[in-house]
C-alpha positions, -999 to +999 in steps of 0.1 A: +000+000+000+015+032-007+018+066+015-013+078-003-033+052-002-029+048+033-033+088+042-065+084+024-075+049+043-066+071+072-089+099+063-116+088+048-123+061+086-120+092+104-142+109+085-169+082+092-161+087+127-166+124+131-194+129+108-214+091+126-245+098+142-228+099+178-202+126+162-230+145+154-243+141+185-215+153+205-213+184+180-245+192+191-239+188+232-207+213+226-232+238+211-258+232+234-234+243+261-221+267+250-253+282+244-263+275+279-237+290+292-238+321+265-273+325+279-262+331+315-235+354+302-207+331+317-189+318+287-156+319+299-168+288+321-164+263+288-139+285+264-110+304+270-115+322+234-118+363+233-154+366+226-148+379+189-128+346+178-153+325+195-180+346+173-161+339+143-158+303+146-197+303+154-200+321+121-176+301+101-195+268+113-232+284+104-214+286+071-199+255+062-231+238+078-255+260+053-230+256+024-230+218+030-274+221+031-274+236-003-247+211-019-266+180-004-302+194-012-291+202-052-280+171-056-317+158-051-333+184-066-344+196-037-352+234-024-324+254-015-325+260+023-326+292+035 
């Protein structure tokens, strides 16, 4: 098997892994607190990002996550997602 092959071997399991219903699932409990604690204005209790980075990530993963809707719903014909 060559470097290559075995990178994308490598990749493409963990891929399955992270994107399995229980990865999802986790994604969601990290969100879910962080929006908890977002709500009682204590943050800094579960991230040790300034407020502005953790603002971009937030807006970086409402991006790819919409992006990824409207690729996965035009391959089926589907309605674009707003």
């Amino acid at each position: 098997m060559t470097t290559q092959a075995m990178l994308e071997l490598i990749v493409r399991h963990q891929m399955v892994m992270d994107f399995s219903e229980d990865g999802f699932g986790d994604l969601c409990l990290k969100l879910d607190l962080l929006h908890d604690t977002a709500s009682l204005g204590r943050v800094e209790m579960v991230s040790d990002l300034p407020l502005e980075a953790l603002r971009g990530w937030l807006r970086e993963i409402i991006f790819i996550a919409r992006e990824t809707l409207i690729e996965l719903e035009s391959m089926r014909g589907e309605a674009i997602w707003n």
